[in-house]
N, C-alpha and C positions, 0 to 999 in steps of 0.2 A: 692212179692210172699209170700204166706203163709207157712213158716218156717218148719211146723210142718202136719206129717203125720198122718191120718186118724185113729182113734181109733176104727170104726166099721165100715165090708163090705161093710155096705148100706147108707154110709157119702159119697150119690155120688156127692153132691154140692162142695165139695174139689175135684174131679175128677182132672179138669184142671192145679191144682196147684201142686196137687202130681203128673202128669204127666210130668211137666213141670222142677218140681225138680230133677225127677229122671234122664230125658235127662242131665240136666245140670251136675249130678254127675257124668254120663257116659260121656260126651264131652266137657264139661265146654265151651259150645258152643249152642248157641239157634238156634231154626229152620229156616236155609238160606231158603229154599222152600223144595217142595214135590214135587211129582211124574208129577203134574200137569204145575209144573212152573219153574223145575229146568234146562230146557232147554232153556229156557229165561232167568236167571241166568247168565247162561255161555258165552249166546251170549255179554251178558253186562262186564262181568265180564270171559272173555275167559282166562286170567292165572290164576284162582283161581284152574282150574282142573288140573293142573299138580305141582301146586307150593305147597311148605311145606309137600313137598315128597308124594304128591298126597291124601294129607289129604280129600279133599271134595269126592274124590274118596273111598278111606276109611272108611270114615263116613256115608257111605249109608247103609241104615239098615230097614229090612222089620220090619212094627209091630207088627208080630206076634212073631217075634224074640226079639224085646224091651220086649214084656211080658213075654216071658219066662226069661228072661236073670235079669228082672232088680224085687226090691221088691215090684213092683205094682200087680205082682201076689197076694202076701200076702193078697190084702186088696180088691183085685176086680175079679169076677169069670170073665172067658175068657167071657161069654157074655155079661156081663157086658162092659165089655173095649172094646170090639165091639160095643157096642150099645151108652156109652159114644162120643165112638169115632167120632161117626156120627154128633154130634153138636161141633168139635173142626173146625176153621179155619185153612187153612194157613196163618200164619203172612203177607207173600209176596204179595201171589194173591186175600187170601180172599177166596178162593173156599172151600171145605170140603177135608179135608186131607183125601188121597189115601189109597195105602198100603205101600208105601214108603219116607221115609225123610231124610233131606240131612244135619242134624246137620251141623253149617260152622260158623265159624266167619273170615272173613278178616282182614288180620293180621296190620290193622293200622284202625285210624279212619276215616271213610271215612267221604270227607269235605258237610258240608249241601249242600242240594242238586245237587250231582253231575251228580243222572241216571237224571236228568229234564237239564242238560246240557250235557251229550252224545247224548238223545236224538234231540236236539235244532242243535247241530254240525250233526248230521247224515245227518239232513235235507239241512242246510248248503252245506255240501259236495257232495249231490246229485243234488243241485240244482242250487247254486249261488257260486260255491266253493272260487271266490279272495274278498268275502267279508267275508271272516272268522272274521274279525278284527271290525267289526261291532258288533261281540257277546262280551259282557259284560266278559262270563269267559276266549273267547280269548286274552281279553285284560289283563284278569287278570295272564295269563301264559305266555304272553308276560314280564310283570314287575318284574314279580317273576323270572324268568331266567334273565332277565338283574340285577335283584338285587343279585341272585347268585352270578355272572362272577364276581362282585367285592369281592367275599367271598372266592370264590375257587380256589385254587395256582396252579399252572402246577404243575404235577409231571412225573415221568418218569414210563413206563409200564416195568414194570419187565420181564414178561413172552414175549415167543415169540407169535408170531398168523400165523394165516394160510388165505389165499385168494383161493378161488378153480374158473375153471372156465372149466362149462360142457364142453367133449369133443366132444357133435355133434356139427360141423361148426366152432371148431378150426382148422384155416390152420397151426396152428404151436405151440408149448412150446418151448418161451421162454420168459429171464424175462420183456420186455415189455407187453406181456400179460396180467403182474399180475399190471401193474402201474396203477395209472390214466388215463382214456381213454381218447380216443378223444372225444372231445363234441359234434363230429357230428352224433355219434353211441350209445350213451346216451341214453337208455331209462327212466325213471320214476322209482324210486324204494322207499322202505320205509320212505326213508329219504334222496332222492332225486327228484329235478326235472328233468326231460325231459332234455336232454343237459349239464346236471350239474357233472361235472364226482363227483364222490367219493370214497374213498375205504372200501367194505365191507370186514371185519375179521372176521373172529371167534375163539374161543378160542381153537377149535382143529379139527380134520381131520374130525372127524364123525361130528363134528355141520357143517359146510361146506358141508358134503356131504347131511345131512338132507333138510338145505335149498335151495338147488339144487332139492329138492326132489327125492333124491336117484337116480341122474342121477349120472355116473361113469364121473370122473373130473379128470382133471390136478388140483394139490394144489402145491400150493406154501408157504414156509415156512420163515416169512418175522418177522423183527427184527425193531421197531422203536427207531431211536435214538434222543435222547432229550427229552425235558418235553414238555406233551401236557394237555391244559386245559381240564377235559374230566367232562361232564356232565354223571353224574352217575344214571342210572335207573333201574340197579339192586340192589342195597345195596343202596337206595339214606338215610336212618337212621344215617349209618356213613359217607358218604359224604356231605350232607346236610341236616345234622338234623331240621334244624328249619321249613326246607319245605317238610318232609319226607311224611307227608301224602299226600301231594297235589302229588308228583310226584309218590308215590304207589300209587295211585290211576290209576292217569296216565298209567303206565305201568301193570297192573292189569287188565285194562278196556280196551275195543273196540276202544278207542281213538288212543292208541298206538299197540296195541298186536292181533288185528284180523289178522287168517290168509288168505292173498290174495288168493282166488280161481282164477280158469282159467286165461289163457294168454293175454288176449283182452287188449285192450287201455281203457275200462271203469276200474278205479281203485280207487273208493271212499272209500275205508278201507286205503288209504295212506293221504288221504287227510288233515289229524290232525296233522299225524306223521311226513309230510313233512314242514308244517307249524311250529311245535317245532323246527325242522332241523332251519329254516329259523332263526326264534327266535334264539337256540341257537349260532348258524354263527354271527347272527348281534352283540348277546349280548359279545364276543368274545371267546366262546368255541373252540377248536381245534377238539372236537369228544363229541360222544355219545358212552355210553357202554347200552348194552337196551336186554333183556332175547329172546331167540331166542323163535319162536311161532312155531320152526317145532320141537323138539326135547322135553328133559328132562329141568326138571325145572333151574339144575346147571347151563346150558350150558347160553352162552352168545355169543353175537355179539359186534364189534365195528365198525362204522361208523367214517372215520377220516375225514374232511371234508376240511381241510387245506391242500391246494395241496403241501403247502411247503414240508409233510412229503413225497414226491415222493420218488420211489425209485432212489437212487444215490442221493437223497441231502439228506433227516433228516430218512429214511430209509434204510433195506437194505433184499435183498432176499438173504437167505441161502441155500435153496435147493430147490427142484423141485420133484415131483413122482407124478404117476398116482395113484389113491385111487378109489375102485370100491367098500366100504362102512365097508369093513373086512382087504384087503390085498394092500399094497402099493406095486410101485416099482420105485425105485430108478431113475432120471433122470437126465444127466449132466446139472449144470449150462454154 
């Protein structure tokens, strides 16, 4: 990029670069997409809109407001930079930038070409789902999690968690409820299959209640005791630095983080997420910790997947109350 700004109004051949500089001084971030393609963005890349405290959210900025705001005024009259404007691309789509853009940069690198393998897996899971293991980069997340498990130590979860379970069609609260189900009432879930019990946590009342989508729930307040191997997909830089981009990625993108609409038995947004599951099980993880897709970017989920941690052997349930998304109330254990 050409370093150096415009010595006269009418030096409109630097247009593009003094544009381009000045974004970067204002976001130190180059143009993720525009108004034309930033909703295909998201679908690829659905946590980038809440994560880094809703930076991609933040960073949208009309350009009538870039000219005011930034020193391209200085060197270009507003019809000018409208009429420039009209020969500048979107990087992403390629179409003629809008009136809106979305400065972004994702906070790791992401590995060559990943969207040409979200893509490749969508198709996959819509179509031929138990031959995931046939695609090149499923093989490649298979090896990489098993190369992990020999990297990562168990440790013990400090904090407590909570398990909620909607109150339409509970016949009762109490602490069998919150265990491992039975596998004959097992349905399919992010990182589950069909018959597979597991237990979902979350880090507090309101993530719980979120991904229940704000249905009014029984939560249970549950304590794991002992160390569990936990594949880490929130923070994987300090858990697994040497694979941190492959797994932000992952958790960043549609492979793991779309959210499941409707209730129906077609579920191809779990189809990747249950397969990691799979992978990390064999490879011998005890849990997944992975960023919740109903809530705030903090919030987090664990998936324990190790039935050993049931309650009454390597867990243990402290308390019990109803949570209707603001107010709790207390329930004998």
């Amino acid at each position: 990029m050409n370093s150096s700004l415009p010595t006269h109004p009418h030096d409109e051949a630097a247009f593009e670069d003094v544009f381009l500089q000045e974004l970067d001084s204002w976001y130190s971030a180059d143009i993720a997409c525009c108004d034309r393609c930033y909703k295909k963005f998201l679908q690829i890349w659905p946590t980038a809109y809440s994560a880094e405290s809703e930076e991609f959210q933040r960073n949208q900025i009309q350009l009538d407001t870039f000219y005011d705001g930034s020193r391209i005024n200085a060197f270009y009259s507003r019809e000018q930079f409208e009429r420039l404007l009209t020969n500048m691309d979107c990087p992403r789509c390629g179409e003629k930038l809008g009136h809106t853009l979305y400065p972004y940069e994702l906070p790791f690198d992401v590995p060559k070409g990943f969207e040409e393998h979200i893509v490749a897996i969508s198709t996959i899971a819509n179509e031929t789902p138990f031959l995931l293991l046939k695609n090149e980069f499923a093989q490649t997340v298979l090896k990489t999690l098993e190369g992990l498990s020999q990297t990562t130590n168990a440790t013990t979860v400090p904090l407590n968690l909570f398990r909620a379970r909607g109150l339409q069609g509970l016949k009762e609260i109490s602490a069998n409820q919150f265990d491992f189900a039975d596998p004959r009432f097992v349905g399919e879930g992010r990182y589950n299959h069909a018959g597979q019990p597991v237990l979902y946590l979350g880090d507090s009342k309101g993530t719980c209640f979120h991904e229940l989508r704000g249905a009014h729930c029984a939560i249970a307040e549950i304590a794991l005791d002992g160390e569990l191997k936990v594949l880490d997909l929130t923070n994987p830089y300090d858990s697994h630095k040497d694979q941190s981009d492959l797994l932000n990625a992952l958790a960043f993108s549609a492979l793991l983080s779309t959210p499941q609409e409707g209730t129906g038995y077609q579920k191809p947004a779990y189809v990747f997420s249950r397969f990691v599951a799979d992978c990390a099980r064999s490879a011998g993880f005890d849990a997944i910790q992975y960023p919740s897709t109903r809530t705030s970017a903090q919030a987090y989920n664990l998936v324990v997947l190790n039935a050993e941690f049931s309650i009454g052997r390597r867990s243990r349930l402290l308390s019990l109350c109803i949570f209707d998304g603001e107010q709790s109330k207390a329930i004998e254990v």
